[in-house]
DSSP file (Angstrom, degrees, kcal/mol; ACC not computed):
  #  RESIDUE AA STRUCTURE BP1 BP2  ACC     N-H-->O    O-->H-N    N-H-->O    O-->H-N    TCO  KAPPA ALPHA  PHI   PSI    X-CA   Y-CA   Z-CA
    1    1 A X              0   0    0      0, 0.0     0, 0.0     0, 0.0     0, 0.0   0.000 360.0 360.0 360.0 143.6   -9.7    5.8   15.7
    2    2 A X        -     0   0    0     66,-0.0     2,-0.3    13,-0.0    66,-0.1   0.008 360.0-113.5 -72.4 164.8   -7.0    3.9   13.5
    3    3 A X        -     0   0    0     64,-0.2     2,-0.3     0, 0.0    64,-0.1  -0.607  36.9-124.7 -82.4 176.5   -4.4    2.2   15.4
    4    4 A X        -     0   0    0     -2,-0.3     2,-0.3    11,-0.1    11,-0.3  -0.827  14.2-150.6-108.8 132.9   -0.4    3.9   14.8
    5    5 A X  E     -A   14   0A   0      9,-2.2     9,-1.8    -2,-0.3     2,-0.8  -0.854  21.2-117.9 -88.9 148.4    2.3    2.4   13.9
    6    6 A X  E     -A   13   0A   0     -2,-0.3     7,-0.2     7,-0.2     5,-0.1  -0.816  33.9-127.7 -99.2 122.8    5.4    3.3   14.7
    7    7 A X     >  -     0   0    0      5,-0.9     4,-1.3    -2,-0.8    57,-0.1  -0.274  14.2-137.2 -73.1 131.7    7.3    4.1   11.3
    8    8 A X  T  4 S+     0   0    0      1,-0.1    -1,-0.1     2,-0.1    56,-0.0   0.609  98.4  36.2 -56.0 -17.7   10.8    2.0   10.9
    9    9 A X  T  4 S+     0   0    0      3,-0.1    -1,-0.1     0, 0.0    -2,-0.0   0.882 117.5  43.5 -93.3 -67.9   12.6    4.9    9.7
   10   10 A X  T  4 S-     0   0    0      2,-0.1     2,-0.2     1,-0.1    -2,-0.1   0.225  77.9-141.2 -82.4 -22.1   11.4    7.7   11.3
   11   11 A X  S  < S+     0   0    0     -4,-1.3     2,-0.3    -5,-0.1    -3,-0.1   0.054  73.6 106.4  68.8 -31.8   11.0    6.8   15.1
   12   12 A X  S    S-     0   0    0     -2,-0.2    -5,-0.9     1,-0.1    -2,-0.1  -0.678  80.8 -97.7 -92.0 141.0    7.8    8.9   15.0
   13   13 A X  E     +A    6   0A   0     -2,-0.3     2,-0.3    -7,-0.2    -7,-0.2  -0.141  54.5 144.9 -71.6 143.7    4.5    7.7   15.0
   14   14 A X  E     -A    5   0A   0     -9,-1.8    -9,-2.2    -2,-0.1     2,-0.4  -0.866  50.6 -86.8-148.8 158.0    2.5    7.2   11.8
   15   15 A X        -     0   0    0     -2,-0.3    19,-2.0   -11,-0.3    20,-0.5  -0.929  38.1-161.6 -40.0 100.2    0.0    5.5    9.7
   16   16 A X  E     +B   33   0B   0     -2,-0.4    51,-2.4    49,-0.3    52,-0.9  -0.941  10.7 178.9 -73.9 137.1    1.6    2.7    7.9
   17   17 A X  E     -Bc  32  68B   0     15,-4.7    15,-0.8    -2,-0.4     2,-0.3  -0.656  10.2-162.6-108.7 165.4   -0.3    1.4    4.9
   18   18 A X  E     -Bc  31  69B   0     50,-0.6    52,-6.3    -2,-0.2     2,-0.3  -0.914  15.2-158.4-140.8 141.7    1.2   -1.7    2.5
   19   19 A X  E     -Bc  30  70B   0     11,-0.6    11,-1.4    -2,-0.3     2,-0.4  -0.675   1.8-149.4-101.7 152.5   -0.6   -1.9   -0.7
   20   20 A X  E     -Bc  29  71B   0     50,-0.7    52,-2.4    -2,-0.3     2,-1.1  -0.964  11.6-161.5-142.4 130.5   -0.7   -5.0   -3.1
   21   21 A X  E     -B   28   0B   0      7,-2.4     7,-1.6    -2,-0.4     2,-0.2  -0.638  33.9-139.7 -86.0  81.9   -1.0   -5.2   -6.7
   22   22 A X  E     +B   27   0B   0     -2,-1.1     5,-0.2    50,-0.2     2,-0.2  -0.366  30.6 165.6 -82.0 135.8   -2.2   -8.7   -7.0
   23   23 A X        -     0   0    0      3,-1.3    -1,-0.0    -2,-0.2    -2,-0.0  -0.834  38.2-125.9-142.9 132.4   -1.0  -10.8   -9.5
   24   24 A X  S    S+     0   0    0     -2,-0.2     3,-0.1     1,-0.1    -2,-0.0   0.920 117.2  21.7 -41.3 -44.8   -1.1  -15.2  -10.3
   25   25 A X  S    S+     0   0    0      1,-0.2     2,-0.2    -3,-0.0    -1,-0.1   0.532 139.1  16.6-118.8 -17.6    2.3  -15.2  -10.6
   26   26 A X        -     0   0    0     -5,-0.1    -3,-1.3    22,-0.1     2,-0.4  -0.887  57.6-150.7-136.9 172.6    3.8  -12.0   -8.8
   27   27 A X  E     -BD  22  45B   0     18,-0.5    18,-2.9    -5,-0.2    -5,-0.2  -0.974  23.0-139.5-142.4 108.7    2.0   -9.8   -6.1
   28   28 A X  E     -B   21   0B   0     -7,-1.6    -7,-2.4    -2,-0.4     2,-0.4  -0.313  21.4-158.7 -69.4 158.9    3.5   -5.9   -6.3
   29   29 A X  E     +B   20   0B   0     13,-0.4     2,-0.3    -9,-0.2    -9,-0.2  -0.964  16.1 179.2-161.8 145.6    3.9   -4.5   -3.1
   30   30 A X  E     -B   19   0B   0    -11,-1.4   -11,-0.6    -2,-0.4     2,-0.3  -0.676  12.7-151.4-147.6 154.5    4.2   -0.5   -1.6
   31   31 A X  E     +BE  18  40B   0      9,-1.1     9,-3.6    -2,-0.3     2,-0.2  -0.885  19.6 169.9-155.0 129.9    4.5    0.9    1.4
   32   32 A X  E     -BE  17  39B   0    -15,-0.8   -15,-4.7    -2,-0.3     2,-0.4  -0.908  35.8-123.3-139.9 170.2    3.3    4.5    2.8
   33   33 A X  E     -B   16   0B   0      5,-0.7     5,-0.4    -2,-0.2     4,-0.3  -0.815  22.1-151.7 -58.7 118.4    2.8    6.8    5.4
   34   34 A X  S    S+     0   0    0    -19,-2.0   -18,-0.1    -2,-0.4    -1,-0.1   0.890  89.1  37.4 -62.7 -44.7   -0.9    8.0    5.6
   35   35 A X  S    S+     0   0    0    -20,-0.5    -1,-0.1     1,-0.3   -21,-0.0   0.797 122.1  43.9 -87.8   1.3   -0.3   11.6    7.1
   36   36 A X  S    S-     0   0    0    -21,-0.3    -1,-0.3     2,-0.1    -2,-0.2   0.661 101.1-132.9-112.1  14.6    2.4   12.2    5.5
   37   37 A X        +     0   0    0     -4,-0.3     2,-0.6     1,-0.2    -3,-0.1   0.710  52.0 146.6  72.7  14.6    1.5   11.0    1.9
   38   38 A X        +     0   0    0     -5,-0.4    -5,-0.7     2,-0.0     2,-0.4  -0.734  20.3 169.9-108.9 145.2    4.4    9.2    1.4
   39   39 A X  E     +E   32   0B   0     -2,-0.6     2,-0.3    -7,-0.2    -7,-0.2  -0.960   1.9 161.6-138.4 137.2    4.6    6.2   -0.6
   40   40 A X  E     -E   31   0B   0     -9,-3.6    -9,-1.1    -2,-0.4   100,-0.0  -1.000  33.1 -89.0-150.6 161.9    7.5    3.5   -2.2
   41   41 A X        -     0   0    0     -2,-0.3     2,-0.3   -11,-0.2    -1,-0.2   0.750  29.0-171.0 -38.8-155.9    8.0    0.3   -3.5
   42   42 A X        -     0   0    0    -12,-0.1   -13,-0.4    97,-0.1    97,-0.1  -0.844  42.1 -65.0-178.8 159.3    9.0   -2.8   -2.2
   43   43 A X        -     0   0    0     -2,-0.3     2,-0.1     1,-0.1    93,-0.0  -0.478  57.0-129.2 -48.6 137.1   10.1   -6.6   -3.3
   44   44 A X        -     0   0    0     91,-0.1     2,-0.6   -16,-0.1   -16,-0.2  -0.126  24.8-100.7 -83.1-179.3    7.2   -7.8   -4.9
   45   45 A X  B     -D   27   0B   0    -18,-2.9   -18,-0.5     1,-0.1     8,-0.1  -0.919  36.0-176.9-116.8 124.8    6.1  -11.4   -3.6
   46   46 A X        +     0   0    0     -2,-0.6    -1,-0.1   -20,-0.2     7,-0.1   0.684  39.7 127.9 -95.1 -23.0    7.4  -14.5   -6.3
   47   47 A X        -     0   0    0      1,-0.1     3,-0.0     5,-0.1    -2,-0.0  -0.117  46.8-160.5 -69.3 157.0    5.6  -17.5   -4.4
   48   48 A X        +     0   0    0    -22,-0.0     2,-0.3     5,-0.0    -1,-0.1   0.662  68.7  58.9 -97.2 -25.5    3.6  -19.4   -6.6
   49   49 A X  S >> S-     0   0    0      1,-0.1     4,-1.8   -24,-0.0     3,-1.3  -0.572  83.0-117.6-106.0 159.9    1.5  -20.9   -4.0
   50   50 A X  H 3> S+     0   0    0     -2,-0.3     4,-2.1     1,-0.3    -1,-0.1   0.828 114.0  42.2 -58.3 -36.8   -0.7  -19.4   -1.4
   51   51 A X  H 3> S+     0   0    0      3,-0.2     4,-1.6     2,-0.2    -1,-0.3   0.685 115.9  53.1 -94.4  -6.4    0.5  -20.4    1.9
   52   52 A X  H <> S+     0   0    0     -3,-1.3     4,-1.6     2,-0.2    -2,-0.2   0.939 117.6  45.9 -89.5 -64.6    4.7  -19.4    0.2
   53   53 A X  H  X S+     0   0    0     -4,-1.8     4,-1.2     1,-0.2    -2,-0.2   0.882 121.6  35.2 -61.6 -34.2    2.6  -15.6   -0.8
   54   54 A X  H >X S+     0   0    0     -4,-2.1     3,-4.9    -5,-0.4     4,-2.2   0.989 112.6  52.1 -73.8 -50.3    1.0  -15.3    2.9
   55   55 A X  H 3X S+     0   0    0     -4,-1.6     4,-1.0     1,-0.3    -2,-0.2   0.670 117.3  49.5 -92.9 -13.8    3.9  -16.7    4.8
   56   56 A X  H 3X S+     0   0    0     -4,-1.6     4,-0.7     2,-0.2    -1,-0.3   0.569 115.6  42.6 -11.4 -52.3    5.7  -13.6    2.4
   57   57 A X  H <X S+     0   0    0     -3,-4.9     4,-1.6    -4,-1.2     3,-0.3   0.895 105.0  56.3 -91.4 -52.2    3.3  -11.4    3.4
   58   58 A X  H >X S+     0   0    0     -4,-2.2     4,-2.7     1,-0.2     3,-0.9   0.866 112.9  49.9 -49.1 -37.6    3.1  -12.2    7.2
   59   59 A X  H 3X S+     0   0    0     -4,-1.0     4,-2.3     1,-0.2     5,-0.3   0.979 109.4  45.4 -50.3 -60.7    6.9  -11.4    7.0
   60   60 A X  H 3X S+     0   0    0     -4,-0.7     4,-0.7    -3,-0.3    -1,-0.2   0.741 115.2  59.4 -50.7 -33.8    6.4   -7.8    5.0
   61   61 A X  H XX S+     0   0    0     -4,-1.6     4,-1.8    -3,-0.9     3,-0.7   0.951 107.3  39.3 -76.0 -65.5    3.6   -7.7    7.9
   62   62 A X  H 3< S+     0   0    0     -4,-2.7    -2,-0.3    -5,-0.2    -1,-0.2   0.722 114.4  48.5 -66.1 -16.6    5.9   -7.9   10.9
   63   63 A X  H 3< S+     0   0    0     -4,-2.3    -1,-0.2     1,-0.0    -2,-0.2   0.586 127.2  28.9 -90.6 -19.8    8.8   -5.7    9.7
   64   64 A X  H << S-     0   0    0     -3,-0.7    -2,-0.2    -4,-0.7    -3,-0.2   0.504  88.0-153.5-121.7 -11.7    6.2   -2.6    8.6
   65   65 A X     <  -     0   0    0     -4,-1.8   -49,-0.3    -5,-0.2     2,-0.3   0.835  18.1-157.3  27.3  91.9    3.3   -3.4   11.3
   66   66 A X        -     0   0    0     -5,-0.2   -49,-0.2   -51,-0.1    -1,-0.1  -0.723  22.4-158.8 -86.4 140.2    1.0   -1.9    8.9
   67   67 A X  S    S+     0   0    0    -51,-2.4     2,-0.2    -2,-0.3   -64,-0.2   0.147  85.8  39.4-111.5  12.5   -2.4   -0.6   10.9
   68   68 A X  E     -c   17   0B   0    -52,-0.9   -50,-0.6    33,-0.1    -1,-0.3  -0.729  67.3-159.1-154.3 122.3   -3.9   -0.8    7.3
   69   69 A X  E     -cf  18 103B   0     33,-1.5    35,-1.0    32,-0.4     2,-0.3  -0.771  10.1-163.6-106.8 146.6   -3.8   -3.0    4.1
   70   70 A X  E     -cf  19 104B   0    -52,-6.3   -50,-0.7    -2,-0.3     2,-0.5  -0.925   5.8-172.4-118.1 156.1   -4.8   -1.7    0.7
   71   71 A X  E     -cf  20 105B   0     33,-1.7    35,-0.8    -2,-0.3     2,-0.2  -0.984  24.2-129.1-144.3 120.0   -5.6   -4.2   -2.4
   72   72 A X  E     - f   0 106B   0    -52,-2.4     2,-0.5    -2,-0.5   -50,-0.2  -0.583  13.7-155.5 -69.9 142.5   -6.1   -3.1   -5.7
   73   73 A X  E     - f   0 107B   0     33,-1.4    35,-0.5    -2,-0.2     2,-0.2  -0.957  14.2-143.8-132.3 119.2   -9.1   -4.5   -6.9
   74   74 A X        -     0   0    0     -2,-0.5     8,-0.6    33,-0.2     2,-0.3  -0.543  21.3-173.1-111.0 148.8   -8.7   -4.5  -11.1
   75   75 A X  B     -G   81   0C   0     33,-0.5     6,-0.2    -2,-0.2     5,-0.1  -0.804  34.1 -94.2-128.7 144.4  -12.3   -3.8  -12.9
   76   76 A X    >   -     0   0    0      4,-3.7     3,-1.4    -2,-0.3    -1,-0.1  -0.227  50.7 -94.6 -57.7-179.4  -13.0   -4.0  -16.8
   77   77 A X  T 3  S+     0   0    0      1,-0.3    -1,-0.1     2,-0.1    32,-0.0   0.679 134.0  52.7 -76.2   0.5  -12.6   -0.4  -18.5
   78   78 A X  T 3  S-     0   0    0      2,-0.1    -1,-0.3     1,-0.0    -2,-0.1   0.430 121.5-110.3-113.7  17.5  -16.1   -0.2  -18.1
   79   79 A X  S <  S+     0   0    0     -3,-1.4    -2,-0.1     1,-0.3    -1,-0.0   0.172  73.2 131.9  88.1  -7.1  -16.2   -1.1  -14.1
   80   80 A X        -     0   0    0     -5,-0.1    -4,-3.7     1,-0.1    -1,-0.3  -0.376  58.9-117.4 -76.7 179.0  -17.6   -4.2  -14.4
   81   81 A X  B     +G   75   0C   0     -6,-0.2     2,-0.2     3,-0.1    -6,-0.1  -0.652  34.6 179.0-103.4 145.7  -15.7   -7.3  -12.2
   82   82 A X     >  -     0   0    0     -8,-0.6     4,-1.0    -2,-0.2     5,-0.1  -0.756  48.6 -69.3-138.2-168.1  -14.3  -10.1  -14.0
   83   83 A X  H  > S+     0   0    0      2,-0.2     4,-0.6     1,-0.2    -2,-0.0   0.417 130.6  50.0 -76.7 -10.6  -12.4  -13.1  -13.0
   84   84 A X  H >> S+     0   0    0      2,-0.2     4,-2.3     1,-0.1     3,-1.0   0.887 108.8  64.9 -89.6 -45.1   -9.0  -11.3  -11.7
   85   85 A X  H 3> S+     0   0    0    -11,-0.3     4,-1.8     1,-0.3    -2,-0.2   0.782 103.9  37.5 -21.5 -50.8  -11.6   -9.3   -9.9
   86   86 A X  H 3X S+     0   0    0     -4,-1.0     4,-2.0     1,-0.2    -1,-0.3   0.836 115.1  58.7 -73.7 -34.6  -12.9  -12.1   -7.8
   87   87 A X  H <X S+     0   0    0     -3,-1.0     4,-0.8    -4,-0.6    -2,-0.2   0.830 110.4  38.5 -70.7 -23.8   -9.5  -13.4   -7.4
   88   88 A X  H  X S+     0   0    0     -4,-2.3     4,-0.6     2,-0.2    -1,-0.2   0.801 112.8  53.7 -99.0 -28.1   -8.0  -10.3   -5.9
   89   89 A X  H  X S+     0   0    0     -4,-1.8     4,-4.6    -5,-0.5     3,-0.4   0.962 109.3  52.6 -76.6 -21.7  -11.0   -9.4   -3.7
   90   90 A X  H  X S+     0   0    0     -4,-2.0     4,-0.6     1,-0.3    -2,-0.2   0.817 106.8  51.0 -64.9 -20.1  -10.6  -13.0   -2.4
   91   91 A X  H  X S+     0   0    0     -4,-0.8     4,-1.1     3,-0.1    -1,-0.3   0.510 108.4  55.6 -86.0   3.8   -6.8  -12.4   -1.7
   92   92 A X  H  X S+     0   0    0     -4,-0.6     4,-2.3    -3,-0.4    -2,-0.2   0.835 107.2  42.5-105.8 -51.7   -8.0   -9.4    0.1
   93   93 A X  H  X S+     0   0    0     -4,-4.6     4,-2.7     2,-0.2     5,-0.5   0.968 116.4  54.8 -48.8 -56.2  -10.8  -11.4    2.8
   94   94 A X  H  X S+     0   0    0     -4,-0.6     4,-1.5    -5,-0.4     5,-0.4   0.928 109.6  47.2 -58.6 -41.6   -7.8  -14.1    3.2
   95   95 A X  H >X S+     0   0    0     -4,-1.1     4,-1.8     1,-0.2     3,-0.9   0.971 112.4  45.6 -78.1 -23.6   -5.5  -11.4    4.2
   96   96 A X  H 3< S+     0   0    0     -4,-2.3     4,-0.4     3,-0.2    -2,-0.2   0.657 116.7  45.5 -63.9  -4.7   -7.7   -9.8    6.5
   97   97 A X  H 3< S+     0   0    0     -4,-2.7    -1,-0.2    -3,-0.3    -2,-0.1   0.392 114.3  45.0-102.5   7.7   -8.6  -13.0    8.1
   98   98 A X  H << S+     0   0    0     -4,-1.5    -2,-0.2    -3,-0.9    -3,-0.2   0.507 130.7  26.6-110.5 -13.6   -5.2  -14.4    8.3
   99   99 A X  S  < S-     0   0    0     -4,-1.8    -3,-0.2    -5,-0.4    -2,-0.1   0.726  91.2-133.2-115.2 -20.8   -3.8  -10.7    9.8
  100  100 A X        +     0   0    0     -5,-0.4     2,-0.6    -4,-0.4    -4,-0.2   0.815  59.6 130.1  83.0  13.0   -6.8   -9.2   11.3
  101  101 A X        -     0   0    0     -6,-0.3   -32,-0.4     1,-0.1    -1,-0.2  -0.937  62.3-110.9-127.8 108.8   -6.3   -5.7    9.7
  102  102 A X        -     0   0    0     -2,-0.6   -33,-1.5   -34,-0.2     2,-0.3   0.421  38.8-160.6 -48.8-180.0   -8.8   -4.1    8.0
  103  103 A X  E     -f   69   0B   0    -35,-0.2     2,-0.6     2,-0.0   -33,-0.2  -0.895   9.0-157.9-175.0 134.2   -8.5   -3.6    3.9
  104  104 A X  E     -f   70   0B   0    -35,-1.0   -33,-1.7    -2,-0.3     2,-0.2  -0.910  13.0-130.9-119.7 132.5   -9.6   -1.8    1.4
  105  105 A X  E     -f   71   0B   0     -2,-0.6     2,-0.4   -35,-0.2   -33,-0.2  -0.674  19.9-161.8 -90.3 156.8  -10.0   -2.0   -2.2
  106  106 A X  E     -f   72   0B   0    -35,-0.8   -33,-1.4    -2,-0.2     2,-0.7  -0.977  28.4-107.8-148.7  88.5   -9.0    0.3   -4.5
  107  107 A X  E     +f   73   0B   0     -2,-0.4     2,-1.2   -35,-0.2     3,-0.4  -0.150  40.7 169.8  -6.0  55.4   -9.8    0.9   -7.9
  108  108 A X        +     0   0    0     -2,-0.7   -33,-0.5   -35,-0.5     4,-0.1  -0.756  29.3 123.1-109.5  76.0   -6.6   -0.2  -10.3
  109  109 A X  S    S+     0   0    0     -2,-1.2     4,-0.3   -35,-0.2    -1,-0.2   0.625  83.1  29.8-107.2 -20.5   -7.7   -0.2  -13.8
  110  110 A X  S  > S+     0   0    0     -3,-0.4     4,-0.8     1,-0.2    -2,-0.1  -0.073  92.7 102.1-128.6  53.5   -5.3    2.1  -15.2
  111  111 A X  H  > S+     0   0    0      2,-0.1     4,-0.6     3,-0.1    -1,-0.2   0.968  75.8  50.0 -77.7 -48.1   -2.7    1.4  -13.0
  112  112 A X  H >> S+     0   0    0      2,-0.2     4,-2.2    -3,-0.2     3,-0.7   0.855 118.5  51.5 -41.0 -57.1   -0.1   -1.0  -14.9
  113  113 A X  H >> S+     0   0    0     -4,-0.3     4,-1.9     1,-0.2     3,-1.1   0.904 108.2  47.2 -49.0 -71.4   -0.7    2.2  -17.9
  114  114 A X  H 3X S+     0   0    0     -4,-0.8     4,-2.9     1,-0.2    -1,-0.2   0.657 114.8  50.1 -30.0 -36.3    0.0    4.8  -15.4
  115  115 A X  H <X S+     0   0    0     -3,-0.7     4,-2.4    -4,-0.6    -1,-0.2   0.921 110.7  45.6 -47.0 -71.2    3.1    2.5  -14.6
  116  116 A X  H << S+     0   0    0     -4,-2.2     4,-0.3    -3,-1.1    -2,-0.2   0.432 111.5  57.2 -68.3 -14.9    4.3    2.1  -18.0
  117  117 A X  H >X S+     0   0    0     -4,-1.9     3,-1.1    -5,-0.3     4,-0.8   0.923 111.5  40.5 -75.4 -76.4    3.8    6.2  -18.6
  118  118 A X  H >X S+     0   0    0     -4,-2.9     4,-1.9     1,-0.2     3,-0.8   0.793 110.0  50.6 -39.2 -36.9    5.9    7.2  -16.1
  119  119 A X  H 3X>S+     0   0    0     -4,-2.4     4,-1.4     1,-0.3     5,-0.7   0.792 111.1  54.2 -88.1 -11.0    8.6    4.9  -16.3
  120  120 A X  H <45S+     0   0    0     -3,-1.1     4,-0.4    -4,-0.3    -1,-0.3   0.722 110.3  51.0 -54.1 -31.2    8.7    5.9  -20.2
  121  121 A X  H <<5S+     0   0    0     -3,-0.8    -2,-0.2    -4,-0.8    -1,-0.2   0.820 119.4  31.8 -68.3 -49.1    9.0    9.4  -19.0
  122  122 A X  H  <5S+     0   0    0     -4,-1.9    -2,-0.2    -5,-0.3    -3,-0.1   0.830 138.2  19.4 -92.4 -20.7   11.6    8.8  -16.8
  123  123 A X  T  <5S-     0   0    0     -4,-1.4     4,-0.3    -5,-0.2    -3,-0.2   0.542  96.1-110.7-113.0 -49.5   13.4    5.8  -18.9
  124  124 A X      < -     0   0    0     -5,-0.7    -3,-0.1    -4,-0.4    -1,-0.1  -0.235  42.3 -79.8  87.4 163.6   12.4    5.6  -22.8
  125  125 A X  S >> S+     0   0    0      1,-0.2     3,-3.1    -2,-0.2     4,-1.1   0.980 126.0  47.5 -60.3 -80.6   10.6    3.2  -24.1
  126  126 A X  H >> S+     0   0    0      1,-0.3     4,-1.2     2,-0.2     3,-0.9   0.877 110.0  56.7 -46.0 -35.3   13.2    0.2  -24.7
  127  127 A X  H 34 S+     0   0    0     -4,-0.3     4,-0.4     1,-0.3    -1,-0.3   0.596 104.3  57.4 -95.8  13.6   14.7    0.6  -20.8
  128  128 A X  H <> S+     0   0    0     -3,-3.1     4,-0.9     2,-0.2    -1,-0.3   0.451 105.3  45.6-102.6   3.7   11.1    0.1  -19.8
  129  129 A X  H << S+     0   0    0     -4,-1.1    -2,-0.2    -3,-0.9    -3,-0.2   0.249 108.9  53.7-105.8  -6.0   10.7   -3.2  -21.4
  130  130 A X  T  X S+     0   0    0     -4,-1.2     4,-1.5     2,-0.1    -2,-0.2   0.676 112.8  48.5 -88.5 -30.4   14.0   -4.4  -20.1
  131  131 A X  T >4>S+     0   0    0     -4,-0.4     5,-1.0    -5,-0.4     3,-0.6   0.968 107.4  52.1 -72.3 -45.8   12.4   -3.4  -16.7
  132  132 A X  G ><5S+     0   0    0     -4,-0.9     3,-1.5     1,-0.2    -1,-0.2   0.941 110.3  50.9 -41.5 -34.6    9.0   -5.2  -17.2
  133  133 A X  G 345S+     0   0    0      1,-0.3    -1,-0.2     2,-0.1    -2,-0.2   0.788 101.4  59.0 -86.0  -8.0   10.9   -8.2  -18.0
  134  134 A X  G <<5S-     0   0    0     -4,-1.5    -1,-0.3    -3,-0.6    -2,-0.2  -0.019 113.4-124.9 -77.2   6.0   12.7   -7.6  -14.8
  135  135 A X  T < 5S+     0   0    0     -3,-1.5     4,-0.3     1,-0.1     3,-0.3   0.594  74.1 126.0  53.0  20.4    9.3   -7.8  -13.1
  136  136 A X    >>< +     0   0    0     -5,-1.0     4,-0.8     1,-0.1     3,-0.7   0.695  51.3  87.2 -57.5 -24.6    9.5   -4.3  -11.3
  137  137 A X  H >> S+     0   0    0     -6,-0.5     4,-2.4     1,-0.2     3,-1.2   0.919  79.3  69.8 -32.4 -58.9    6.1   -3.3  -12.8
  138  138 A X  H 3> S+     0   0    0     -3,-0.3     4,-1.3     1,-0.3  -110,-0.2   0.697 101.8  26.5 -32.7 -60.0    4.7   -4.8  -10.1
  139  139 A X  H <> S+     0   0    0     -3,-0.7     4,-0.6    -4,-0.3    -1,-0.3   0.305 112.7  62.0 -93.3   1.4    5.3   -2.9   -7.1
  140  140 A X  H <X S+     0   0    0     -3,-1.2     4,-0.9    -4,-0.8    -2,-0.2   0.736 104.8  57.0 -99.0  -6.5    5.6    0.4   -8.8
  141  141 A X  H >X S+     0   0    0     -4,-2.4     4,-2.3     2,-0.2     3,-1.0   0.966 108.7  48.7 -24.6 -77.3    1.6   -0.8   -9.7
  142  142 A X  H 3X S+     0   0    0     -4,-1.3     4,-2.8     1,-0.4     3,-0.3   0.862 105.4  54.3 -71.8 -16.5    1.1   -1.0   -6.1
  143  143 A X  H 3X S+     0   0    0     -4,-0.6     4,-0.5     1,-0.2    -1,-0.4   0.781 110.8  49.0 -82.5   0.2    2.6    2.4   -5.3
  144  144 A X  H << S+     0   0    0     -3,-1.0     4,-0.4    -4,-0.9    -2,-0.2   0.720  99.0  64.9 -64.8 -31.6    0.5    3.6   -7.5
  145  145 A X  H >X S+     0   0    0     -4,-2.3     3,-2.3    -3,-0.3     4,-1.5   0.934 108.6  39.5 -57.5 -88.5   -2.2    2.0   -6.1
  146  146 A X  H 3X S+     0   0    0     -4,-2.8     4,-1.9    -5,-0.3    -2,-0.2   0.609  97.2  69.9 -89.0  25.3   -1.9    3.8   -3.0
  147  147 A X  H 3X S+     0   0    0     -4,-0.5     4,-0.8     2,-0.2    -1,-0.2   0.642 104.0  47.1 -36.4 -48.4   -1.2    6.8   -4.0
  148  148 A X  H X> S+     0   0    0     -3,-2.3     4,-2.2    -4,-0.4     3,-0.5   0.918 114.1  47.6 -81.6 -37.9   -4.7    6.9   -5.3
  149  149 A X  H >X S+     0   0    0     -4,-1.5     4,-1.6     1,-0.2     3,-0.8   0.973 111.8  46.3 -65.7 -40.1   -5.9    5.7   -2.3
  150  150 A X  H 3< S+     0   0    0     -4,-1.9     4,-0.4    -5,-0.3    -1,-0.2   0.809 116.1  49.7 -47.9 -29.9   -3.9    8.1   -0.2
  151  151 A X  H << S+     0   0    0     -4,-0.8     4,-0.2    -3,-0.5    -1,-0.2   0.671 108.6  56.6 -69.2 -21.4   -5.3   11.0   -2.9
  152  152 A X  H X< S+     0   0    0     -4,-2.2     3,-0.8    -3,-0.8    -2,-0.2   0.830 108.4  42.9 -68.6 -36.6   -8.8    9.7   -2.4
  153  153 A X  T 3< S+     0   0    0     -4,-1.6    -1,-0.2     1,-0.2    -2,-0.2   0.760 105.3  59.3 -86.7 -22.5   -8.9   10.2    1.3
  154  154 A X  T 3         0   0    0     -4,-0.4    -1,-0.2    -5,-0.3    -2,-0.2   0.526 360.0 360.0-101.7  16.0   -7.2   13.6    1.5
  155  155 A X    <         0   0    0     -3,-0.8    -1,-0.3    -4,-0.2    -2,-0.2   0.294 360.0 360.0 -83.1 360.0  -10.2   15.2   -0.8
């Protein structure tokens, strides 16, 4: 049985997941409720170097006490792994061996689209290209990113 967290908001006990879109130069980053399906952004993580992104994350780790981490793990369109592939499932062992909390990867290849659909939807076209350049992409990536995982589990 998963461990609970106690939700920051909410007082009540929950699932909390945090999701990462991982990135060289930013790492997007989400936070949800499992039973209740809910999921939202977060400050993405800027460090350029690995121990400035963990000691980032360990923070994001103690303020949400997540009992699960989720990683998007980015595939060609045709599912094979390529080199951001390797990179991101390797940020996914190093956070579960620097936090101890299990982690799953998560399909993301047409996450960043899915990103760039909605916020066209919601925005037009020009105020989503001042927002890319505003790096927000990023963490609305990772709520997207568990979104699916949260829709995968509840089939």
């Amino acid at each position: 049985m998963p461990d609970k967290a106690r939700s920051p908001t909410s007082g009540t006990t929950a699932r909390t997941v945090l999701a990462f879109d991982f990135g060289l130069e930013r790492i997007g980053v989400a936070v949800g409720e499992a039973e209740l399906g809910t999921v939202h952004p977060l400050r993405g993580v800027a460090a350029q170097t690995q121990p400035g992104r963990l000691t980032a994350i360990e923070s994001l780790v103690r303020e949400w006490q997540p009992s699960l981490l989720v990683v998007g793990r980015p595939l060609g369109e045709d599912g094979a792994p390529h080199e951001m592939t390797r990179r991101a499932e390797k940020f996914a062992r190093q956070l579960n061996g620097r936090f101890r909390l299990p982690v799953e990867l998560v399909d993301e290849r047409y996450s960043s689209a899915e990103v760039e659909s909605r916020m066209r939807s919601a925005y037009g076209k020009r105020k989503t290209a001042d927002l890319a350049r505003g790096k927000t992409l990023d963490s609305q990536a990772a709520q997207i990113i568990l979104e699916q995982y949260f829709g995968e589990r509840a089939t």
